[in-house]
KOLDODREN-520105 format. One record per residue: x negated, y negated, z of N, C-alpha, C in turn; residue number from 1. Coordinates in nm, 3 decimals, always signed. Layout:
<nodes>
- X,Y,Z,X,Y,Z,X,Y,Z,NUM $
...
</nodes>
This chain:
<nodes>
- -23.243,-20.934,+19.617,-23.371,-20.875,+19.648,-23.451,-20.860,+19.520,1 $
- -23.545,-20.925,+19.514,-23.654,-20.940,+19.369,-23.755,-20.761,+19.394,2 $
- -23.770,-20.773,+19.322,-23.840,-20.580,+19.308,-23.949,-20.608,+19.214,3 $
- -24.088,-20.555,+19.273,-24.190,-20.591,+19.146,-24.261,-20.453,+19.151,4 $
- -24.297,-20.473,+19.023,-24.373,-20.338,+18.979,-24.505,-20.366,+18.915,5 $
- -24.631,-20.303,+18.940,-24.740,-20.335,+18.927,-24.742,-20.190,+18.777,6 $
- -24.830,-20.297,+18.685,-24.923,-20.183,+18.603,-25.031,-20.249,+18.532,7 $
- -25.119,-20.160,+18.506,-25.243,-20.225,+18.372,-25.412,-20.148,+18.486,8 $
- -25.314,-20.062,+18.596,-25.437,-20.053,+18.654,-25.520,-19.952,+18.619,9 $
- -25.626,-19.906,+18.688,-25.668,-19.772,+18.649,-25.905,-19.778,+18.647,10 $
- -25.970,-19.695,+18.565,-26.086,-19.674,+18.567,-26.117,-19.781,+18.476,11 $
- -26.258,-19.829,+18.505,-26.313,-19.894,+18.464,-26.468,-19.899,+18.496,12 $
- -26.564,-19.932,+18.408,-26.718,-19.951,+18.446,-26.752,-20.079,+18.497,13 $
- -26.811,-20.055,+18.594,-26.898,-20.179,+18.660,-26.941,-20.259,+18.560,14 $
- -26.892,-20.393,+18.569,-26.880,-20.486,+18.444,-26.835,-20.545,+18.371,15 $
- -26.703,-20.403,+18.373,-26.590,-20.456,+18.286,-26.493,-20.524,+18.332,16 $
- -26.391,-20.510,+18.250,-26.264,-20.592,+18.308,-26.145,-20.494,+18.284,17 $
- -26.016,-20.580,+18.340,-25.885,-20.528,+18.378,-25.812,-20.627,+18.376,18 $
- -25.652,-20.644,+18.294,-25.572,-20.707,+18.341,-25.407,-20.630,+18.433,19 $
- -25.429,-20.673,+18.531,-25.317,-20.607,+18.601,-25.159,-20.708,+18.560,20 $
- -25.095,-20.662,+18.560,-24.946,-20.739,+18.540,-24.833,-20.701,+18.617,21 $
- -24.755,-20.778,+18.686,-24.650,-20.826,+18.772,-24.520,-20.816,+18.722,22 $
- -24.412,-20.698,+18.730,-24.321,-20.798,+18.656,-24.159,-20.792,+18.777,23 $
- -24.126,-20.878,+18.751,-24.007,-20.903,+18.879,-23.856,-20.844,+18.844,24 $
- -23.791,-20.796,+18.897,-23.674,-20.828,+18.880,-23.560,-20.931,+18.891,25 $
- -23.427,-20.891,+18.886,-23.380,-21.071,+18.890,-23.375,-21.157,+18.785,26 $
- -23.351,-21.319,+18.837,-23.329,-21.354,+18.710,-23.427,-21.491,+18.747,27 $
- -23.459,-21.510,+18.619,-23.543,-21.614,+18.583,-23.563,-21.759,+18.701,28 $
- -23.453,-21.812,+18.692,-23.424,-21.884,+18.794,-23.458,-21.862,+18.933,29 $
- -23.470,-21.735,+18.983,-23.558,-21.689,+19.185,-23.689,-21.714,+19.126,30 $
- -23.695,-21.616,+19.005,-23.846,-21.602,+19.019,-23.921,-21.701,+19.028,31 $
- -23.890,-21.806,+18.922,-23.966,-21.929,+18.925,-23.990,-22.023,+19.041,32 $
- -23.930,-21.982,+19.146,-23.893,-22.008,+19.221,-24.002,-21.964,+19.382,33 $
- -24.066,-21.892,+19.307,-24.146,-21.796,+19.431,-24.255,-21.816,+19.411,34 $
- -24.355,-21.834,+19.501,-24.446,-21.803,+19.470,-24.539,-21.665,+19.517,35 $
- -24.632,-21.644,+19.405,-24.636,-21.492,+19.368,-24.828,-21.495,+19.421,36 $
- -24.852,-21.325,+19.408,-24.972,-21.342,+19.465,-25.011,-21.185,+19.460,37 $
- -25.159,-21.161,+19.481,-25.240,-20.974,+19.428,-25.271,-20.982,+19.582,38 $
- -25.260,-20.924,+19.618,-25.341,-20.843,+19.714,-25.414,-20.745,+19.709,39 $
- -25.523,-20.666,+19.786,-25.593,-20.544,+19.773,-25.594,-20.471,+19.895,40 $
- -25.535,-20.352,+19.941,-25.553,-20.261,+20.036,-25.712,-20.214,+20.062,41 $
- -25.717,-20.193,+20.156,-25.846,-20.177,+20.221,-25.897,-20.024,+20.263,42 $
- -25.978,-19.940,+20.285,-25.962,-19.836,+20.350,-25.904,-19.813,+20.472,43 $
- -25.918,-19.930,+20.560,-25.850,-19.914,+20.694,-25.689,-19.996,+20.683,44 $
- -25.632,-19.980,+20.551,-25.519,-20.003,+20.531,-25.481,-20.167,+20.562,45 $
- -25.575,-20.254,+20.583,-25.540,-20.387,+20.551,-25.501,-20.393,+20.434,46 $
- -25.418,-20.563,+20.446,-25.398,-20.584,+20.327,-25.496,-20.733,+20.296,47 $
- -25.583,-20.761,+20.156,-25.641,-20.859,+20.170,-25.663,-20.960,+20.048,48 $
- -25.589,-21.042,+20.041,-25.580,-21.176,+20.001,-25.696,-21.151,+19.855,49 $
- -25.664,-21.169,+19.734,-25.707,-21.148,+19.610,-25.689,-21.289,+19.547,50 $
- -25.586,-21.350,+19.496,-25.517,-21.459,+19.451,-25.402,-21.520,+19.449,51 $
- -25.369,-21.599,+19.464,-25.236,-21.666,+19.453,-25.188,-21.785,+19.350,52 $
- -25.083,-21.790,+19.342,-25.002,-21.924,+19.193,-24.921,-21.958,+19.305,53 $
- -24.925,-22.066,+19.264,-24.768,-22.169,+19.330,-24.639,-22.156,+19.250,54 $
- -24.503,-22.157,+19.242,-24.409,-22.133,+19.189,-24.383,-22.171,+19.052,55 $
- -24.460,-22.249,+19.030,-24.485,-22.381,+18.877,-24.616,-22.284,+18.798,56 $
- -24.668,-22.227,+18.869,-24.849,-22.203,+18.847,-24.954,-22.320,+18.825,57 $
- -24.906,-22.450,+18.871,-24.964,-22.569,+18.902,-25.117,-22.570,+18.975,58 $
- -25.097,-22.455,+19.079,-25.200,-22.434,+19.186,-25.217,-22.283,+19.198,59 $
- -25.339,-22.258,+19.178,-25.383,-22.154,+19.228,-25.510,-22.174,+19.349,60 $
- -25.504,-22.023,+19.402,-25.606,-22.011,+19.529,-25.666,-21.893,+19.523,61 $
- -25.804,-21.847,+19.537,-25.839,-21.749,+19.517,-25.945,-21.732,+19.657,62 $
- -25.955,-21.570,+19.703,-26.042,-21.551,+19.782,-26.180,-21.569,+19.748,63 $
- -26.302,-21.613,+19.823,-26.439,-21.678,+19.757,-26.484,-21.575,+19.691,64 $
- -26.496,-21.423,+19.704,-26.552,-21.351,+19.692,-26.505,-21.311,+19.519,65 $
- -26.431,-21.350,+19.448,-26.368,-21.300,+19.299,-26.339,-21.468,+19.262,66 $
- -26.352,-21.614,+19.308,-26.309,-21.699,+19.230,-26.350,-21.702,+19.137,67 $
- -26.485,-21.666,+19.094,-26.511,-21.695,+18.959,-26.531,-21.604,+18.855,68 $
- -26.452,-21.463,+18.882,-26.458,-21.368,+18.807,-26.314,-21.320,+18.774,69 $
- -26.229,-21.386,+18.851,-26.076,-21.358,+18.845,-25.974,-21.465,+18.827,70 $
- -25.886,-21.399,+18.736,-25.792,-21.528,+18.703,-25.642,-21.490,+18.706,71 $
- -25.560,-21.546,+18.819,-25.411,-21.513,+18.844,-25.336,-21.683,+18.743,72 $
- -25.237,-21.567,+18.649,-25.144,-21.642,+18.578,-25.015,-21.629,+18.627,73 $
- -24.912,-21.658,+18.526,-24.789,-21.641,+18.552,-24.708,-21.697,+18.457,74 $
- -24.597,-21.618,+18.435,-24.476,-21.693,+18.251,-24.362,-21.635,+18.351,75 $
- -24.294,-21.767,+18.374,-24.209,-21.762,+18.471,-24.046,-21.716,+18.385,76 $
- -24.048,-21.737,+18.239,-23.985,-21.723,+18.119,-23.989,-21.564,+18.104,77 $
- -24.123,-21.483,+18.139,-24.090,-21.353,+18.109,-24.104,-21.274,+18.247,78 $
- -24.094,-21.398,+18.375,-24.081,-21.294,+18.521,-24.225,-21.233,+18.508,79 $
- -24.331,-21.261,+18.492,-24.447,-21.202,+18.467,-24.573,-21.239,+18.585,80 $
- -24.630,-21.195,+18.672,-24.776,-21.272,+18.728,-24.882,-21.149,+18.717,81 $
- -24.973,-21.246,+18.677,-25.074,-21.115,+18.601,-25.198,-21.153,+18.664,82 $
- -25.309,-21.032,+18.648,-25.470,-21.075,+18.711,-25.525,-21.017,+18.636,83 $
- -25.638,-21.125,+18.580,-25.714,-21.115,+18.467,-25.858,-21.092,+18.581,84 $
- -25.935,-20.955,+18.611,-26.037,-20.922,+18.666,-26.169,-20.906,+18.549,85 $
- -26.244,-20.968,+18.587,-26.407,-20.931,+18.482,-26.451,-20.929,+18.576,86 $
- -26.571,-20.883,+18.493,-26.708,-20.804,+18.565,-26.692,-20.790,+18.682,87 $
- -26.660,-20.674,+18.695,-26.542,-20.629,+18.772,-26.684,-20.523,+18.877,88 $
- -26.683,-20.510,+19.013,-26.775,-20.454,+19.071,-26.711,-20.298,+19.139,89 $
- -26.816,-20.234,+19.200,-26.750,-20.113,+19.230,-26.700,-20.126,+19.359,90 $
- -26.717,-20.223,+19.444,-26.687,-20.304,+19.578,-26.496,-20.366,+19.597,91 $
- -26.455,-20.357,+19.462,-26.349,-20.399,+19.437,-26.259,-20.293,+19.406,92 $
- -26.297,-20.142,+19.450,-26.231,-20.068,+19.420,-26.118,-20.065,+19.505,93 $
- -25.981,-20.048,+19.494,-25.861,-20.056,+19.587,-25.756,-20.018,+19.532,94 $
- -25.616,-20.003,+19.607,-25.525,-20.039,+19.572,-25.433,-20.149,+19.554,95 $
- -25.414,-20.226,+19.485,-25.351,-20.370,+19.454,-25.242,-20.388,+19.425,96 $
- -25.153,-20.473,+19.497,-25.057,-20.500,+19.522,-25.000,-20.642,+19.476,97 $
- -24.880,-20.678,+19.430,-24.880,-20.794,+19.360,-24.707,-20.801,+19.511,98 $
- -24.766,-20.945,+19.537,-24.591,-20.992,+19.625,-24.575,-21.153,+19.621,99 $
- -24.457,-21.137,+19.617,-24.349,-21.298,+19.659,-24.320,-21.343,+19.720,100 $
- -24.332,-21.469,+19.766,-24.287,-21.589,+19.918,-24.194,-21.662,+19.898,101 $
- -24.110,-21.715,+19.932,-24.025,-21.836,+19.930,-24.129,-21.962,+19.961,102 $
- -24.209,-21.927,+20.029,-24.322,-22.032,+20.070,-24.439,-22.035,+19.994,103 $
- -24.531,-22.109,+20.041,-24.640,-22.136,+19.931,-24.734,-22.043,+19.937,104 $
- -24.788,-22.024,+19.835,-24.839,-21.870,+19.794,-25.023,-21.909,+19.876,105 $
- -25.013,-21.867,+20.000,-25.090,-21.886,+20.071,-25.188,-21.749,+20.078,106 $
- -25.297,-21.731,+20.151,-25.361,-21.600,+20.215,-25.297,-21.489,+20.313,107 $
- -25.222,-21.522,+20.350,-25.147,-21.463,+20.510,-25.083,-21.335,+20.421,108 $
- -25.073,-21.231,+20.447,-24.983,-21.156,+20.431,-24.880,-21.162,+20.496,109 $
- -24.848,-21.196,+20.581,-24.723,-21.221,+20.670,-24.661,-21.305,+20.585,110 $
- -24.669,-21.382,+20.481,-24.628,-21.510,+20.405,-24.491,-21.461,+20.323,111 $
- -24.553,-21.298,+20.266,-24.509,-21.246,+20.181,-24.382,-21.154,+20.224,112 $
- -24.248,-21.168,+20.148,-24.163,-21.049,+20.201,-24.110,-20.938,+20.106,113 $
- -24.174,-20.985,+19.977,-24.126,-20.870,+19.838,-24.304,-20.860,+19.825,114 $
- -24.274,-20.667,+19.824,-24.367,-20.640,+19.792,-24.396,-20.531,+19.624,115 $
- -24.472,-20.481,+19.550,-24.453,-20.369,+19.474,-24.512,-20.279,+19.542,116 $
- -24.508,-20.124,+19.480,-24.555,-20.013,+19.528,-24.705,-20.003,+19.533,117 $
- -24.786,-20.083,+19.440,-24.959,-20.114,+19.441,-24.976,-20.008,+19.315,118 $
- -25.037,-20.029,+19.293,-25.145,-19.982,+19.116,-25.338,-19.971,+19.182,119 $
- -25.343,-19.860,+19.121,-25.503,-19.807,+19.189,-25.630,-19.848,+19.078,120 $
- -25.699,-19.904,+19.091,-25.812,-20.006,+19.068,-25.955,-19.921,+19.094,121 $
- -26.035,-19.841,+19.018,-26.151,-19.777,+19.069,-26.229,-19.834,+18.944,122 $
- -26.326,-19.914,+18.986,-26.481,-19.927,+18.932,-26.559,-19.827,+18.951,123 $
- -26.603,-19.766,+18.852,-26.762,-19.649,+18.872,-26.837,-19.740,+18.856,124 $
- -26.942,-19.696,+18.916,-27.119,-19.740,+18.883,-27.183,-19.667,+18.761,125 $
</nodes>
């Protein structure tokens, strides 16, 4: 069972940026193996599709609304998947969640079966 723990989150001004970071348990060999992915909780407790890496980090996928302000990595060497957020809006405030698939790091939350506990994300205006 892989176990991830979210940190890097926290306050920030409309504008700025944040990098959140992923880190797995286990050993090198699952992880690389998974592909990994952020999610963001919603007020009505959805969960909703942020970014995703493919197991290589060959491919990424991002929701339209942050592609070009957000950037999901991954160092499969240090068990690591991270989200690099700029100009960062107050619309994006949430709780964020980083999880793992055996399958391809798609949109579905259903995709996903390792989850972390989520890290809290507030933009002021």
């Amino acid at each position: 069972q892989v176990e991830l723990v979210e940190s890097g989150g926290g306050l920030v001004q409309a504008g700025g940026s944040l990098r959140l970071s992923c880190v797995a348990s286990g050993s090198e060999r699952i992880f690389s193996n998974l592909g990994m992915a952020w999610f963001r909780e919603t007020p009505n407790n959805e969960r909703t599709f942020i970014a995703g890496i493919s197991y290589s980090g060959g491919n990424e996928n991002y929701a339209p609304a942050v592609e070009s302000r957000f950037t999901i990595s991954r160092n499969n060497a240090k068990k690591t998947a991270n989200l690099q957020m700029n100009t960062m809006k107050p619309y994006v405030t949430a709780k964020y969640f980083c999880a793992a698939t055996v399958l391809d790091a798609g949109n579905s939350y259903t995709r996903y079966t390792n989850w972390g506990k989520g890290i809290q994300v507030t933009v002021s205006t």
